[in-house]
MARLUMKOL-762765 format. One record per residue (C-alpha): residue number from 0; residue in three letters; x, y, z. Coordinates in steps of 0.001 Angstrom, whole numbers. Example, Ala and Ser with C-alpha at 12.3 -4.5 7.8 and 13.67 -1.06 7.14 Angstrom:
BEGIN
{0,"Ala",{12300,-4500,7800}} {1,"Ser",{13670,-1060,7140}} 
END
This chain:
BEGIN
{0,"Unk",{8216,-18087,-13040}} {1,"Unk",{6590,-15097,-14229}} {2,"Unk",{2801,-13422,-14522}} {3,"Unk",{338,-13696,-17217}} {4,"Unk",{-49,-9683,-18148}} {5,"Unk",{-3680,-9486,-19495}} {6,"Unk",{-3496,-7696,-22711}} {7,"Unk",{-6975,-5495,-21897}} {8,"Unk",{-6806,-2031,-20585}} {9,"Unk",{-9904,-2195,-18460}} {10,"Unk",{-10931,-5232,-16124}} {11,"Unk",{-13904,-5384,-13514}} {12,"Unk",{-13365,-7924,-10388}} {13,"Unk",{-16127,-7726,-7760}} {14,"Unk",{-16424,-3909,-6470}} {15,"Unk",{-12922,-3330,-8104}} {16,"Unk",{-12786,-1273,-11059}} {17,"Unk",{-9518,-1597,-12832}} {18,"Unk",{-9904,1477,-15591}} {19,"Unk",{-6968,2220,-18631}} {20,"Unk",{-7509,5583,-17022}} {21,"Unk",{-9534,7290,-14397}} {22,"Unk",{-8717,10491,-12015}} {23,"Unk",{-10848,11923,-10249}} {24,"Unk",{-10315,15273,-8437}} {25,"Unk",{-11978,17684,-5743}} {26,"Unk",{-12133,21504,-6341}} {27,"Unk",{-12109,22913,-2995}} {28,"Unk",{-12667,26860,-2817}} {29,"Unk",{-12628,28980,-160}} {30,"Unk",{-14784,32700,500}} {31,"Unk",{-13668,35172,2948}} {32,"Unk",{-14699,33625,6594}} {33,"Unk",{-14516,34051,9871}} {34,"Unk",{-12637,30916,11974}} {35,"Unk",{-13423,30655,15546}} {36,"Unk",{-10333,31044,18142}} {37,"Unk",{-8098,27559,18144}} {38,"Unk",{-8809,27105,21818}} {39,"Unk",{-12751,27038,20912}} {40,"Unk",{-12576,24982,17887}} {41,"Unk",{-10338,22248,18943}} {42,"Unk",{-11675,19082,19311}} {43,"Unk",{-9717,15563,20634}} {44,"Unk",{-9782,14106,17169}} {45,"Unk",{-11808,14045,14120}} {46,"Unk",{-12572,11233,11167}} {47,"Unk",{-13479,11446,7929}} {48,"Unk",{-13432,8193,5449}} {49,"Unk",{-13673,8019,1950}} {50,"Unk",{-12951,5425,-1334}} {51,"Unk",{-10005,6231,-3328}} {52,"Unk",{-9208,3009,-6297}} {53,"Unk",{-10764,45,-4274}} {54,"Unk",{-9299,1167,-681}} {55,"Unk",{-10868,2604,2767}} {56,"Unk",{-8730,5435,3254}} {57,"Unk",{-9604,6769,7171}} {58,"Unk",{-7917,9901,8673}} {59,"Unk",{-7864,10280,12349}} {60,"Unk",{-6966,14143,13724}} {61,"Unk",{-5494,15072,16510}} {62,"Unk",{-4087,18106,17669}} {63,"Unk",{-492,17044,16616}} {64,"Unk",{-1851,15866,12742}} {65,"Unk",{-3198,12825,11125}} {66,"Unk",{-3004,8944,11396}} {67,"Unk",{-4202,7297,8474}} {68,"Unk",{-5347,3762,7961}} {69,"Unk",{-5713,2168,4453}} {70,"Unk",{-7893,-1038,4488}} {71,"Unk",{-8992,-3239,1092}} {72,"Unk",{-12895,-2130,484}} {73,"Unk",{-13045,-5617,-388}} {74,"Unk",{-12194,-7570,1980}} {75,"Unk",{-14591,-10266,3320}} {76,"Unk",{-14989,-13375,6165}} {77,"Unk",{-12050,-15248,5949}} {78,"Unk",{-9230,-12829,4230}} {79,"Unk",{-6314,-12509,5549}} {80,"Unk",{-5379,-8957,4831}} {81,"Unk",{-2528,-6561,5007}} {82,"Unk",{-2884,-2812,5916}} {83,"Unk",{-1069,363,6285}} {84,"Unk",{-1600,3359,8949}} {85,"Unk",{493,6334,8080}} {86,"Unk",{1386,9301,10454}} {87,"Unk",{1776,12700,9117}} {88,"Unk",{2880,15083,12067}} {89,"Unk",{2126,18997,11779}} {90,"Unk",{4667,21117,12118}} {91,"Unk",{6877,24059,10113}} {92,"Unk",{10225,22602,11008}} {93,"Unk",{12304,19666,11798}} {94,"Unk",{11786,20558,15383}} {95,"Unk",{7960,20356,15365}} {96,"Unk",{7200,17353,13349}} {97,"Unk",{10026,15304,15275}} {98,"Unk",{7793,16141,18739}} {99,"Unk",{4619,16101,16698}} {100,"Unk",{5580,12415,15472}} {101,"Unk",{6366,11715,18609}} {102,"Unk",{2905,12562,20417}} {103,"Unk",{1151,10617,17347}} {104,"Unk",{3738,7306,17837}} {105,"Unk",{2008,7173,21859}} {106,"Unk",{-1355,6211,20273}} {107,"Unk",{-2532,2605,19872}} {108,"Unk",{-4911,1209,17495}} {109,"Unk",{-7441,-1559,18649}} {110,"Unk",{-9281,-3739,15844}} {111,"Unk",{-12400,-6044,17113}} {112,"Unk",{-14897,-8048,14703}} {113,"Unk",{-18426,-9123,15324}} {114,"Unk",{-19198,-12453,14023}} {115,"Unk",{-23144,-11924,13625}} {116,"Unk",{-25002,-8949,12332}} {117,"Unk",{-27461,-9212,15241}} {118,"Unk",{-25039,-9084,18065}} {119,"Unk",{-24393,-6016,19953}} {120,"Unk",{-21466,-7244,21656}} {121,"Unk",{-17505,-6865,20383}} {122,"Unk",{-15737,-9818,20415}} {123,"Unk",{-12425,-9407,22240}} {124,"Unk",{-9408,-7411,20908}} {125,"Unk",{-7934,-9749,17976}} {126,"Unk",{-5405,-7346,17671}} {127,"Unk",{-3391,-4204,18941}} {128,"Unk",{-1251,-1826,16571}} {129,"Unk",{1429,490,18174}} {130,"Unk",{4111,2888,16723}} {131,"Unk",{7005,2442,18554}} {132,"Unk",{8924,698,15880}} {133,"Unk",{7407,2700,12621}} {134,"Unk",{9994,3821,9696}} {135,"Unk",{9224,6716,7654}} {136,"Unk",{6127,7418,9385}} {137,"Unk",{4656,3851,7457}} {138,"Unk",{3672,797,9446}} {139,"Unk",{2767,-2225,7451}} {140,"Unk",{796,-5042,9578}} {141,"Unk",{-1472,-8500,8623}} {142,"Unk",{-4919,-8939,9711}} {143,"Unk",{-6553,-12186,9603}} {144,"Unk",{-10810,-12077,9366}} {145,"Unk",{-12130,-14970,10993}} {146,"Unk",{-15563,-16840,9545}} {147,"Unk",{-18495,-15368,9796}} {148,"Unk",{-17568,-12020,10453}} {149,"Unk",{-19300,-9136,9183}} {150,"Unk",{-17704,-5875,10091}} {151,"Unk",{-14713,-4798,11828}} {152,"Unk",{-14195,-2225,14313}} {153,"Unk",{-11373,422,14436}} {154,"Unk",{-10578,2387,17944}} {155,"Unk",{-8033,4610,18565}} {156,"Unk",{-6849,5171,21944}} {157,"Unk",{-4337,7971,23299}} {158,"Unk",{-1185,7486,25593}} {159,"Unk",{-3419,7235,28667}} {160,"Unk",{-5536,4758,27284}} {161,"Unk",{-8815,6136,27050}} {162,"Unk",{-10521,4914,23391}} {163,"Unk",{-11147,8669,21886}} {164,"Unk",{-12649,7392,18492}} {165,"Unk",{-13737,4307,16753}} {166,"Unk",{-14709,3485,13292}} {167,"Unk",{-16696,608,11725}} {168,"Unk",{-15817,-1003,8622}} {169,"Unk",{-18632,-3601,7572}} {170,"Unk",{-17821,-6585,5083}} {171,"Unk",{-18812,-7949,1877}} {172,"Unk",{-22254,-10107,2658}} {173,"Unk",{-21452,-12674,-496}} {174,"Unk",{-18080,-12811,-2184}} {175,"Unk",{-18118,-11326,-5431}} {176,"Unk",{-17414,-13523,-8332}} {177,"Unk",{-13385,-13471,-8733}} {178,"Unk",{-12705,-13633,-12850}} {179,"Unk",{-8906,-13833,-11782}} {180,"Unk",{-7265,-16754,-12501}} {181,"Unk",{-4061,-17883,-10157}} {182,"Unk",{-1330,-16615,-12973}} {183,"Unk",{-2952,-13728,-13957}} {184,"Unk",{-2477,-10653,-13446}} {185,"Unk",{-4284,-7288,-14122}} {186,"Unk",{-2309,-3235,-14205}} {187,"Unk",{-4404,-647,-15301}} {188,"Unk",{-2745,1514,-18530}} {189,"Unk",{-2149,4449,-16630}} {190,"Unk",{-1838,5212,-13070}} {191,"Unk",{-1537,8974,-11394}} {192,"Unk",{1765,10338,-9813}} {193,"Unk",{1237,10368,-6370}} {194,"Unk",{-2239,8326,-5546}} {195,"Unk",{-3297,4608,-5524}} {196,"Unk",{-3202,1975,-8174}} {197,"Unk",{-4841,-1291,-8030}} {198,"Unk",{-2775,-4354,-9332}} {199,"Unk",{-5782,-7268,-9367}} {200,"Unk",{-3945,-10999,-8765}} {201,"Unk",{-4636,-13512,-6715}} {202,"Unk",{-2264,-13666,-3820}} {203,"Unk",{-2249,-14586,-187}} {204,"Unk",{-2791,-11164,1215}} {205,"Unk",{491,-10481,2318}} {206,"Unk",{3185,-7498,1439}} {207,"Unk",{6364,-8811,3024}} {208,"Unk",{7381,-10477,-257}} {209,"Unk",{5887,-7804,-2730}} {210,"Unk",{7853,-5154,-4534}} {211,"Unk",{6776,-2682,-7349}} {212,"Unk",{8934,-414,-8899}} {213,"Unk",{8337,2248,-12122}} {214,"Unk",{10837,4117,-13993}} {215,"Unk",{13171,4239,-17160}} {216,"Unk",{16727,2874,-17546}} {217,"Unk",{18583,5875,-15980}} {218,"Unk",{15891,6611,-12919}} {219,"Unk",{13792,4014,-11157}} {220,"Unk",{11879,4417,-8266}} {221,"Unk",{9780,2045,-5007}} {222,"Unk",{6314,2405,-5504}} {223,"Unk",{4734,2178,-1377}} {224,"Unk",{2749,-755,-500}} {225,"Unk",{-748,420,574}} {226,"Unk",{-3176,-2570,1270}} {227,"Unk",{-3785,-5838,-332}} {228,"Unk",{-6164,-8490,-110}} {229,"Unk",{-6268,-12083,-1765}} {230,"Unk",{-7471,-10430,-4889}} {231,"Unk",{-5683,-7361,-5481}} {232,"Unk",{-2412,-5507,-4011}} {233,"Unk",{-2673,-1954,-4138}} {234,"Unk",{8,511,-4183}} {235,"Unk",{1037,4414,-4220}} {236,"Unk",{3305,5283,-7060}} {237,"Unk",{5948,7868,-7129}} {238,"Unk",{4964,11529,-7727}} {239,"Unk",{8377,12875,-9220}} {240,"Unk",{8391,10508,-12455}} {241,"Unk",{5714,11251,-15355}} {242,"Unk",{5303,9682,-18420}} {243,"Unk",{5341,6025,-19962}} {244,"Unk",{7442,3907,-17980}} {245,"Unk",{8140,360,-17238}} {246,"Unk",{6274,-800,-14377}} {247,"Unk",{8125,-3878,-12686}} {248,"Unk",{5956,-6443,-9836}} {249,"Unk",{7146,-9029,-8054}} {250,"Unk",{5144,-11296,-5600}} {251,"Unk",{7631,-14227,-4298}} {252,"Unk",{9073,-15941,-7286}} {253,"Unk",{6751,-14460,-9674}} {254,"Unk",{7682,-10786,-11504}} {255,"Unk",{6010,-9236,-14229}} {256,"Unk",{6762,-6485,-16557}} {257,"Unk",{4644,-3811,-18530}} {258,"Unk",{4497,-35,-19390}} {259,"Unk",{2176,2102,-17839}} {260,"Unk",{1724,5907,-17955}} {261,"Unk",{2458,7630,-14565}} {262,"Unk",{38,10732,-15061}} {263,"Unk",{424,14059,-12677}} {264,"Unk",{-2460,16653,-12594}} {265,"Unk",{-2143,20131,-12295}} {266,"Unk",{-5051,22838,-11359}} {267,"Unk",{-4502,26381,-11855}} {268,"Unk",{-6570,29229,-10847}} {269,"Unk",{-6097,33375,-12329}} {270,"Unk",{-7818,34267,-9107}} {271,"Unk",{-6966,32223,-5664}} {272,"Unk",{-9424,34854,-3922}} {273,"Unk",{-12910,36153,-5087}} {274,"Unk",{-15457,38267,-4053}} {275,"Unk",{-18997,37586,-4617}} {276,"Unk",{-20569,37524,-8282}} {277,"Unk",{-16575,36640,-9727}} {278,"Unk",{-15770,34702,-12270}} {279,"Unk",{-12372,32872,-13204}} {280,"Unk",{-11415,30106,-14769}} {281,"Unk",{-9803,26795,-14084}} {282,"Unk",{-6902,25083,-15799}} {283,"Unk",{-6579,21626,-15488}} {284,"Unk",{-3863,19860,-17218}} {285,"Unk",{-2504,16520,-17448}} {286,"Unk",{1012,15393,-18294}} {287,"Unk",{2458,12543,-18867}} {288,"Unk",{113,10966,-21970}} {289,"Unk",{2469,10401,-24617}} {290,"Unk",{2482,6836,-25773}} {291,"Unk",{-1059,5893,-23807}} {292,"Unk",{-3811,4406,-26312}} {293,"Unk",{-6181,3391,-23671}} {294,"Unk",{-8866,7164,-23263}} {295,"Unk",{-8641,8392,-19968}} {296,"Unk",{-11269,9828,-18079}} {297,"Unk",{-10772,13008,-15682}} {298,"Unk",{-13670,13865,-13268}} {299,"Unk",{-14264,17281,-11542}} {300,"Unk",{-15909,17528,-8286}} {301,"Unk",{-16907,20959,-6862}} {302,"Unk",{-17106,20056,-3427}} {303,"Unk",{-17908,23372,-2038}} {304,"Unk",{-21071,23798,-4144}} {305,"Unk",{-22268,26143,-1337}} {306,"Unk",{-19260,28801,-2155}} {307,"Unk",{-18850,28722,-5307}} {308,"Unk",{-20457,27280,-8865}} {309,"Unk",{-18936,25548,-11717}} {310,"Unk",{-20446,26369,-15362}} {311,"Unk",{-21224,22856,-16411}} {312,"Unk",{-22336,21384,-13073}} {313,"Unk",{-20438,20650,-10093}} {314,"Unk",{-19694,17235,-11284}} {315,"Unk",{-18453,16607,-14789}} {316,"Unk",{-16414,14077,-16527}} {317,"Unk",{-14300,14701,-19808}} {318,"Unk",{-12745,11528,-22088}} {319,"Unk",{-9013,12464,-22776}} {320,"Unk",{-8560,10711,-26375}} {321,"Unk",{-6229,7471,-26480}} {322,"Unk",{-2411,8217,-28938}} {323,"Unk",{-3086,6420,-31725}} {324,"Unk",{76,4820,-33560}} {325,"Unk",{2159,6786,-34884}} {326,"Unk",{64,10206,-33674}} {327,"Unk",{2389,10876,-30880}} {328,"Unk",{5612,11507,-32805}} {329,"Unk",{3657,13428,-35534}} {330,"Unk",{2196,15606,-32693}} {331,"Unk",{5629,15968,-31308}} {332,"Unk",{6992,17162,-34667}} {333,"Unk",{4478,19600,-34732}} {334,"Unk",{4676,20802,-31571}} {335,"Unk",{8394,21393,-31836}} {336,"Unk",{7837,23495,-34717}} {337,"Unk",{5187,25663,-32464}} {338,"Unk",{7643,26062,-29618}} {339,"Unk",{11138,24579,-29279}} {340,"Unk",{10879,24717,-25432}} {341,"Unk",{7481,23033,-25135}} {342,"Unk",{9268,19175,-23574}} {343,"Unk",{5958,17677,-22527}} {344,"Unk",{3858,17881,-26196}} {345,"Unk",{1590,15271,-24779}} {346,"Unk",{-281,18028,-22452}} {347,"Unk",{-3865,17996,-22312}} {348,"Unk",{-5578,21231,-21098}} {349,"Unk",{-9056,21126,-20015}} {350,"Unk",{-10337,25046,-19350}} {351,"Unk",{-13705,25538,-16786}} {352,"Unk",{-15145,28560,-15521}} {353,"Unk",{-16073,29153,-11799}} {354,"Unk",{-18640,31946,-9908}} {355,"Unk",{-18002,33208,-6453}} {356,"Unk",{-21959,32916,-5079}} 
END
């Protein structure tokens, strides 16, 4: 029994945007500072929370490095859900991220739900997440969302117990209109190396019996399992293979196949370091197009507006032109002619310039 594939390139399902092609990336720059002693700025642990292709991705740091939790934005009253907390210990050698990893596996994560938007009480613990079994630093666990709920509460507490930082996570008020039907399924026409991907299907919200894997005939690779809910898995795809490949899903007895185009981004800078009222530029190129049709669209995001400028705005968004058939292996042809050793002719360059304020 297999999958419908739909044969669009871009498909909308509630708050989940499934584009032929979208990546966005953050310019950070940095001036000559001055950074207070560790000892003063050391704090127990910091969050920070942000939206990356339909999931909650929320980093808690400690001292010893980060645990982050991926969570579907869209999950609502009812779901049953499956989410992923990843630790990634500090540390410049086996030594230190073995005892780092070890100091972040004492922690314990505590979820709670309210079940009215007016109460100001936490219902009891519906469930506790610890470490001590955790594989590659990646801990996979189901979350059921009873009725009526409307937001869900994250707390992380250390070895001793004590709850050190919590997070809230509020719900959907009204399910979104699902256009999925049960043997469809929706892949975006590209994905990038490295970050998440949203598959759209209807499923029961469970990874145990889902599997993706991209790659050619002589190298294939596991794409990770990040979250899924009953409308869309989402995953993390490999960031050593680039280029049109055959992506392969399978959910129970069902298994689909398609190609996709695994893209990896690359940002270069002439000057790492400027002083005030310097200019350089920035190269941003993207591998890994031959053979897509579907445009892809590449946003840049200054996100340190207050150090530095970026001629065109500090948020701008260019339209990478779909291969057209047949265009690929005459720009190939002619590419080889410019430069024998140029292997990926599908490169698109994008140049920018940037001010040191």
């Amino acid at each position: 029994m297999g999958f419908k594939l739909m044969p669009t390139s871009t498909h909308r399902l509630g708050r989940l945007a499934f584009g032929a092609g979208k990546i966005a990336l953050g310019l950070f720059f940095f001036a000559n500072s001055t950074f207070l002693p560790q000892a003063q700025a050391l704090v127990a642990v910091s969050t920070s929370s942000k939206t990356a292709e339909g999931v909650r991705v929320t980093s808690f740091e400690t001292a010893n490095g980060k645990l982050v939790v991926f969570l579907p934005e869209d999950m609502q009253a009812t779901d049953l859900i499956s989410s992923t907390i990843e630790l990634e210990p500090k540390g410049n050698s086996e030594i230190e991220l073995k005892q780092n990893k070890a100091e972040l596996s004492k922690y314990i994560f505590e979820l709670r739900e309210f079940t009215s938007a007016d109460s100001t009480k936490e219902s009891p613990i519906s469930q506790s997440v610890n470490f001590t079994s955790i594989q590659n630093n990646h801990l996979t666990f189901p979350l059921a969302i009873p009725e009526k709920c409307t937001k869900i509460v994250l707390a992380l507490r250390n070895a001793q117990g004590e709850e050190i930082a919590v997070r809230t996570f509020l719900l959907e008020a009204k399910p979104g209109q699902s256009a999925l039907a049960p043997d469809m399924c929706y892949v975006p026409a590209s994905t990038q190396s490295g970050h998440i991907a949203t598959i759209g299907m209807i499923n029961d919200g469970k990874l145990d019996d889902f599997f993706a894997t991209i790659g050619s005939a002589t190298n294939t690779l596991s794409c990770q399992n990040v979250a899924a809910s009953p409308r869309a898995i989402f995953i993390r795809t490999p960031r050593t293979l680039v280029g049109q490949l055959e992506l392969k899903i399978t959910k129970g007895d069902k298994m689909v196949k398609t190609k996709v185009n695994n893209l990896e981004v690359n940002v270069t800078c002439p000057k790492s370091t400027m002083q005030k009222g310097e200019q350089t530029e920035l190269i941003v190129t993207v591998r890994g197009l031959a053979g897509l049709a579907a445009p892809v669209k590449l946003t840049l995001e200054n996100r340190t507006p207050q150090v530095v400028q970026m001629s065109g705005g500090d948020t701008q968004t260019f339209t990478i032109p779909g291969r057209k058939p047949g265009e690929d292996q005459a720009m190939k042809n002619q590419d080889e002619v410019k430069d024998k050793d140029n292997k990926d002719n599908q490169d698109q360059k994008i140049e920018n310039k940037a001010n040191q304020k």
